[in-house]
N, C-alpha and C positions, 0 to 999 in steps of 0.2 A: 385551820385549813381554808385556802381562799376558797370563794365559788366556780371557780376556773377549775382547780384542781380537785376538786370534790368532783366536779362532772365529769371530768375526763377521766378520773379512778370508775366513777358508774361504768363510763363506756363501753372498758372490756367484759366487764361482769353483769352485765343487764340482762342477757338470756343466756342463761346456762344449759348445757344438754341435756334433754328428759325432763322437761316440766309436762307438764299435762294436764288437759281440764281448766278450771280458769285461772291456773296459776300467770298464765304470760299476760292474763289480762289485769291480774289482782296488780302484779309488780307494777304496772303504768299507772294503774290507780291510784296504789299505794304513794309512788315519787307525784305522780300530778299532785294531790292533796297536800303532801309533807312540804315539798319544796313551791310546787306552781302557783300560790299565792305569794311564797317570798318571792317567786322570780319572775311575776309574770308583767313587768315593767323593764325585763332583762328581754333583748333578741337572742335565742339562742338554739343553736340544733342538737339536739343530746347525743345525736349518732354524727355530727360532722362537725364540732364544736368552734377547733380555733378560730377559723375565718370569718365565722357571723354571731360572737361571742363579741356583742356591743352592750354597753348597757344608754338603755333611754332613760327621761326624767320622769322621777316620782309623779305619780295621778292623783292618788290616791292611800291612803289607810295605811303609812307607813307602818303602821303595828300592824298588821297582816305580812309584811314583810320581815319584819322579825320574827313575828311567830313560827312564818314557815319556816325560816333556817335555824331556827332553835330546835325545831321538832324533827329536821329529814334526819340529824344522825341519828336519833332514838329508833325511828320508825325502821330505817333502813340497818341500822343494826351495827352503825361504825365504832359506837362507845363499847359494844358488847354484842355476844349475839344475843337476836331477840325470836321471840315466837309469839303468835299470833294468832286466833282461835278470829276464822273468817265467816259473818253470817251471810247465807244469799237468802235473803229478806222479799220473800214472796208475796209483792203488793196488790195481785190480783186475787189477794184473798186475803186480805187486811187483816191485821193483828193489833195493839196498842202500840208494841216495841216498834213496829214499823212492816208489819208483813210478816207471814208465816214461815216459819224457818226449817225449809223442804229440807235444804242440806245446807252444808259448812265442809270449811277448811281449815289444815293448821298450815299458817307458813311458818316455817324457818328462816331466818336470813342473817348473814354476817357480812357486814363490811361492803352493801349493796347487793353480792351476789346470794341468791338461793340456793339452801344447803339443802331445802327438802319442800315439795310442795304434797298435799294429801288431800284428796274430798271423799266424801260418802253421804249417803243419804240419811238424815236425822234420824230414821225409823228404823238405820241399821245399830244407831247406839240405844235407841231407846228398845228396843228388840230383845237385846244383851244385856242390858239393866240386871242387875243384881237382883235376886230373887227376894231380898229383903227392901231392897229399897221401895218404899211406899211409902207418899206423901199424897195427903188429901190435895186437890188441883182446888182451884178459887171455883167456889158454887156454880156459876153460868155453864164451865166447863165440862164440870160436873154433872148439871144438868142438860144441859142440850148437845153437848156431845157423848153422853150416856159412857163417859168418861171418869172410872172409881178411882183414879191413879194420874202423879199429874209427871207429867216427863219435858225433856228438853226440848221438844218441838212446840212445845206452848209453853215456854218457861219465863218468853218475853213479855206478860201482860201486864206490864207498867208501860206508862207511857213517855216515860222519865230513861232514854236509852242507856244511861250510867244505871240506875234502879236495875234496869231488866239488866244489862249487861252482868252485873254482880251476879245475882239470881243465874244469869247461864251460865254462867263460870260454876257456881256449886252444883249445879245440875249436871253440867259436864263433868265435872270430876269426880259426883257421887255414884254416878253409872259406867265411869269405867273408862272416859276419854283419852285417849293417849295424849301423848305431853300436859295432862292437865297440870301437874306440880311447876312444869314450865313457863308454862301461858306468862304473857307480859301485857295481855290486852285484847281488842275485842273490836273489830272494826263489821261494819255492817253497810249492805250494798243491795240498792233493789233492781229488779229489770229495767228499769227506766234508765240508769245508767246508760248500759250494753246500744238500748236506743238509741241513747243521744251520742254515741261513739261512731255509732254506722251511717248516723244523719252527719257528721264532719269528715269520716275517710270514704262516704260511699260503700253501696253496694257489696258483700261478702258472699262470695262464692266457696260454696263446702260440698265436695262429692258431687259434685255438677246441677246443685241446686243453688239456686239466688235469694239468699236474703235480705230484705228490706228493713228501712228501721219502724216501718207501719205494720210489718207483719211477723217478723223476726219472735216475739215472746211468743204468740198466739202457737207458731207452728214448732216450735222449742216445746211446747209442754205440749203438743197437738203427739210431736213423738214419745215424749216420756211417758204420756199417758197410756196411747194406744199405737200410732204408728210403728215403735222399734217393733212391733209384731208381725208388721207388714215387709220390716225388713233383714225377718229371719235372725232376731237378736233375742236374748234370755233380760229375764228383769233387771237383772245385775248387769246386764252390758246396756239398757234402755238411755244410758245420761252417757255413753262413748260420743255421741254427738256433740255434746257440751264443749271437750277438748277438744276436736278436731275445729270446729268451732274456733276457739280460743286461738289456737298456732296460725289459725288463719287471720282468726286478726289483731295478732302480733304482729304480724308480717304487713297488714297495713299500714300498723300504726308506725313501723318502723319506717316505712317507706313514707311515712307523711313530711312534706319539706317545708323547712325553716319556717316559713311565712306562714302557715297553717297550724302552729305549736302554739297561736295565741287561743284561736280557735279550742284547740284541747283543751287550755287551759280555765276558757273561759267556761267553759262546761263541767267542768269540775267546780269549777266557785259556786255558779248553778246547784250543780247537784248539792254542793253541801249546804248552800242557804235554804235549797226548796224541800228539804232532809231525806234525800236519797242515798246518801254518804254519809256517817255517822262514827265515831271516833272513842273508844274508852282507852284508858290505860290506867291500870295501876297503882303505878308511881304517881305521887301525890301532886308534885310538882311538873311534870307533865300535865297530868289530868288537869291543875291550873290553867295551862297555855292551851291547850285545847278547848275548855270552855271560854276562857276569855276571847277565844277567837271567832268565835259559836260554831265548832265543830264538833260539837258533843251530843247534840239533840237532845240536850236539857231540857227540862219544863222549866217556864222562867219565871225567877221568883221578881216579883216586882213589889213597887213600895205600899202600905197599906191604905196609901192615898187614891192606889190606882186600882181600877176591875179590871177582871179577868176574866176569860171564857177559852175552853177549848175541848169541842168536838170528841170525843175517841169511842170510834168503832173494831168490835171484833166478829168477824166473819165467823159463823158457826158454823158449819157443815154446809154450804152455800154454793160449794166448789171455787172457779174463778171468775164470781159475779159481778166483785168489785170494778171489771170491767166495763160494766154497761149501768153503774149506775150515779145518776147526776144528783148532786145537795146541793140546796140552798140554804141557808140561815138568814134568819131574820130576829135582831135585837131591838128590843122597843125600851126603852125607860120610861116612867112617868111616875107623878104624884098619885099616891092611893089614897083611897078618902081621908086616912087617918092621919096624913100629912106625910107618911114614907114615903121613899123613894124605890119604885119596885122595877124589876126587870122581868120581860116576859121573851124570853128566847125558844124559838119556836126552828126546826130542821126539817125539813122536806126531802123526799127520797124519789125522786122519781127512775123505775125501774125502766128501761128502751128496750131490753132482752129478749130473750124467750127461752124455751125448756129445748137446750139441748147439749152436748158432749161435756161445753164449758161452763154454761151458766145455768141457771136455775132459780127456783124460789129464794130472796133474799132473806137471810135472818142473822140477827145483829144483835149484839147486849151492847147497848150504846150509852155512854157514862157523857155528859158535862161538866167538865171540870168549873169551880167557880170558888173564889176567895172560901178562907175557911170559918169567915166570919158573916157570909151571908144564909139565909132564912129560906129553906124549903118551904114554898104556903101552899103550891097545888103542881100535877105532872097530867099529862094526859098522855097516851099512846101507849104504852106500856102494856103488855098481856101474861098471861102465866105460862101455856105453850101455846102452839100453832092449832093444836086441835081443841082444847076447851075457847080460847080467844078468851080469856074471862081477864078482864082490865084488873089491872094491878097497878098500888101510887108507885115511885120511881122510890130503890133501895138507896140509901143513904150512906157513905162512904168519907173517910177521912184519910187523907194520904200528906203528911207536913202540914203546909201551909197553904195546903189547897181539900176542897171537899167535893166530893164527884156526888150528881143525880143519875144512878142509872138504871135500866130495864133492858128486857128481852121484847120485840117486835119481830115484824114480818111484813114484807112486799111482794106479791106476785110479779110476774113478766108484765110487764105495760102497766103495769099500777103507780100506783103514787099515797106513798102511807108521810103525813106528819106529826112529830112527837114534838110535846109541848112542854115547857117548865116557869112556872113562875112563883117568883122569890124576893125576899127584901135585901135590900145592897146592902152592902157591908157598913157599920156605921159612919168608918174615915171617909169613904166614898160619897157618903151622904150629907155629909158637912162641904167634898168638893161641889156639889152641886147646888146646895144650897147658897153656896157662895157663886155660881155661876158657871164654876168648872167642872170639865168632866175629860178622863183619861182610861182609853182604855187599851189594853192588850188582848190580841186577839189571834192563839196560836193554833197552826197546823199541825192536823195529826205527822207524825212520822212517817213517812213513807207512801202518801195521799201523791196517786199521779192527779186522775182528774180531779180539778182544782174546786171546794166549793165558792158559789155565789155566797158573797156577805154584806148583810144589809143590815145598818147602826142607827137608830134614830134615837134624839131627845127630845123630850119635850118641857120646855125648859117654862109654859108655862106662858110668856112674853113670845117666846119663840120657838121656831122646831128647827133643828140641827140635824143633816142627816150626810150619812155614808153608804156608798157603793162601791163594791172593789170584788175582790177576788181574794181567795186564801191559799194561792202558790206557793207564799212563804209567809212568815208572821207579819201581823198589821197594828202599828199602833198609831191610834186615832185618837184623836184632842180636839174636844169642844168648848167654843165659850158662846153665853149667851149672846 
């Protein structure tokens, strides 16, 4: 099927009647993702197509261009129909998978149109959970959320979005999920998205309120939280806002013209490099073209040649604090007396907040991911709970080809707590620098709005090598002496 008539089959079937909640937003998601990197070197208006259905010349990543059109008939459901188990990945209260998973959706879709969209709140499956079903949750969980039982709403703490994905798929289906037998995959979306939608069409008027894309989450969870009370709604109607919501800006997006569909599209690329957008499926051979495309939020294996580091924090009981609070990293290398090569990677936490609706005292089991062939030698920052404060070295963790340092701390409002590790590099890594090279990878959590500061240095001994940059998306960074 050309790409002419693929779009013009979407056309008539793009909003069907009775979608509600974020279905009318998931479906623009869904087609920007699947198809808007194949197409996004094409001009074209999805709702007015023939007349400005030009194609311009290649820029860039011609494999990106294949991958999208290889992937939009799977997603959109034209080989078959598909279903979809949808997470809204709650990053203002950070999780490993990418954010805390308040609630989900299943879509349905065939042939582009939706045959069914559904949300609920994760606490109405995990609620209904089978009276047998009890599984020990991972220790931290356990302990700091005084949590005996581990359910789908924390069932993402890998930080490996295919890992976690797998894991909520059995959680979901072990407590009862509807279409779980169905499922074809697992797509996952944070707030920051929905932001960066309202910062291209403007302005969303709901119920004769204005949302902005500066204030839009804050006042979305301001109602789920406590406002539907103010407006004479029951718990179970508290997220009707969500949908109204949603129809509303469907109806922007639909009205956005020609010339501003690069703009959409370019925000979805975004979102998927900076891993706000995250991608599983099933099928083997999909699951391929998605990670080669890196829309998977893989942890990425790299060669034994090269180090590795990546950050992941999980929000314990903290409420949505992940908002106000800034990290920096700082990676040192150097010679140890004994002639190794050691690494001393040290995160800084500084709290701007204070105690109230939203935010709160900061606490975090914060893991380091680092090759699985480097040498825990010493941890600082690490304590047992918030009330004894009694230091503890960092628990040791094997997951493949990667080995996590991690521990439970604490930040008050205006404080600034940093947690320390230092360890012997891996030995291939130690041979690149002996020889005067050095390569490292340097990956973002999943689902991290605010970005942290990242600072690399070498010391090479002859010379010092150093980096500064940001961790918006992943960084890899290459030294010679």
């Amino acid at each position: 099927m050309s790409l002419k008539k693929y779009a013009l089959k979407l056309r008539g079937s793009l909003v069907p009647q009775g979608i509600t909640r974020w279905g009318v937003v998931m479906v623009i998601l869904i087609i920007a993702i699947v198809m808007g990197f194949g197409v996004r070197f094409f001009r074209w208006d999805l709702f007015g197509l023939s007349r400005n259905f030009t194609r311009q010349p290649v820029e860039e990543n011609s494999g990106s261009i294949k991958g999208g059109f290889a992937l939009a008939p799977y997603f959109l459901g034209f080989d078959k129909p598909r279903t979809f188990l949808l997470l809204f990945l709650n990053n203002t209260e950070m999780r490993p998978g990418g954010g805390f998973i308040g609630s989900y959706g299943i879509l349905k879709i065939n042939k582009g149109k939706i045959l069914s969209f559904t949300t609920s709140g994760s606490e109405n499956l995990d609620w209904n959970a089978p009276v047998d079903f009890k599984i020990d949750p991972p220790a931290p969980i356990k302990k700091y959320l005084a949590q005996p039982l581990w359910y789908f709403r924390d069932s993402n703490w890998s930080p490996d979005f295919k890992i976690s994905s797998e894991n909520t798929l059995r959680f979901y289906a072990a407590e009862g999920g509807a279409e779980a037998s169905a499922l074809d995959g697992v797509i996952g979306v944070t707030p920051t998205v929905l932001k960066g939608l309202l910062a291209v069409t403007g302005p969303l008027e709901v119920n004769g309120k204005t949302y902005v894309p500066e204030k839009v989450v804050e006042e979305l969870e301001y109602h789920v939280e406590y406002g539907y009370k103010d407006a004479g709604q029951q718990v179970a109607e508290r997220k009707t806002l969500i949908g109204e919501m949603g129809s509303a800006l469907m109806h922007k997006i639909t009205s956005v013209p020609s010339w501003q569909w690069k703009s959409m599209l370019d925000l979805f690329e975004r979102m998927v490099k900076e891993k706000h957008v995250m991608l599983f499926s099933k099928d083997i051979a999909v699951q391929k073209t998605i990670e080669e495309l890196g829309w998977g939020g893989r942890q990425a294996g790299v060669p034994m040649s090269t180090d590795f580091v990546q950050v992941v924090d999980a929000n314990l009981a903290s409420l949505k604090t992940d908002t106000v609070i800034d990290r920096a990293f700082t990676y040192s290398i150097k010679r140890a007396g004994n002639n190794e090569w050691v690494g001393e990677f040290s995160a800084t936490y500084a709290h701007t907040g204070s105690y109230d609706w939203k935010t709160t005292r900061y606490r975090s089991f914060t893991r380091l991911y680092v090759p699985v062939s480097a040498a825990l030698r010493e941890s600082n920052g690490f304590i047992d709970d918030v009330k004894s404060k009694k230091p503890v070295p960092a628990e040791v963790g094997v997951e493949g080809d990667k080995q996590s340092f991690g521990g439970f701390w604490f930040v008050e409002p205006k404080g600034s707590e940093t947690i320390r590790w230092v360890f012997t590099l891996p030995p291939s890594v130690q041979e690149q620098l002996n020889a005067g090279v050095y390569k490292l990878y340097a990956q973002k959590q999943l689902g991290l709005e605010r970005s942290p500061r990242l600072t690399v240095q070498v010391d090479f001994g002859t010379t010092v090598r150093r980096f500064e940059g940001d961790l918006s998306h992943d960084q890899i960074i290459e030294f010679k002496r």
